[in-house]
C-alpha positions, 0 to 999 in steps of 0.5 A: 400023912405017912402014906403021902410022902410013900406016894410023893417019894415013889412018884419022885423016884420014877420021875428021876428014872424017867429023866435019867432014861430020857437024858441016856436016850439023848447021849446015844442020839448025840453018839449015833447021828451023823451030822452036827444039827441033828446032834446038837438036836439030840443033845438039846431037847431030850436032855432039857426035858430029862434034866426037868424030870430029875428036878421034879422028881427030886423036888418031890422027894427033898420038899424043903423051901430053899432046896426047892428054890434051888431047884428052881434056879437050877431049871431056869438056867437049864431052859434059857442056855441050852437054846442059846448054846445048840443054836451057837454051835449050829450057827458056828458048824454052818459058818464053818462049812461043816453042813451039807447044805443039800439036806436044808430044806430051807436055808435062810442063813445063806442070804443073810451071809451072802449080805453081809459081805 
């Protein structure tokens, strides 16, 4: 049995470095590009899956029934308000006038605006 928890613990380590890498690549990207949608894309999905892996990889390392459902609790907040939080700011940026609108490919929201008033 020693040898498995070698295995669980080596593959816990690489999925830790494998998310902390991936969440480091969505920092740069939320640093580097120029407009607020492909910011807020940057700082979205990759950290969400980052965020997933070091939870998987240290969900192999602790094995413990309640650390675990911690865990669980922990990535289950993480999927339902990184969603909502990215489509709030880009809503907010769009309303503020801080898109530029010829590089949409389709805006929707525009009509919608333009209804409400």
């Amino acid at each position: 049995m020693n040898v498995w928890f070698q295995i669980l613990d080596t593959t816990g380590a690489v999925l830790v470095f494998i998310g902390a890498a991936i969440c480091l690549l969505g920092v740069i990207g939320m640093l580097r590009l120029p407009d607020v949608l492909s910011r807020s894309h940057a700082a979205t999905k990759p950290q969400t899956l980052g965020m997933l892996l070091v939870l998987a990889g240290v969900a192999l390392r602790l094995r413990s029934g309640m650390d675990l459902a911690t865990l669980a609790l922990i990535g289950f907040f993480q999927l339902m308000t990184s969603p909502v939080a990215a489509h709030l700011v880009a809503r907010s940026a769009y309303r503020t006038g801080q898109i530029d609108h010829r590089e949409l490919l389709l805006d929707e929201l525009d009509e919608q605006l333009t209804e409400e008033h």
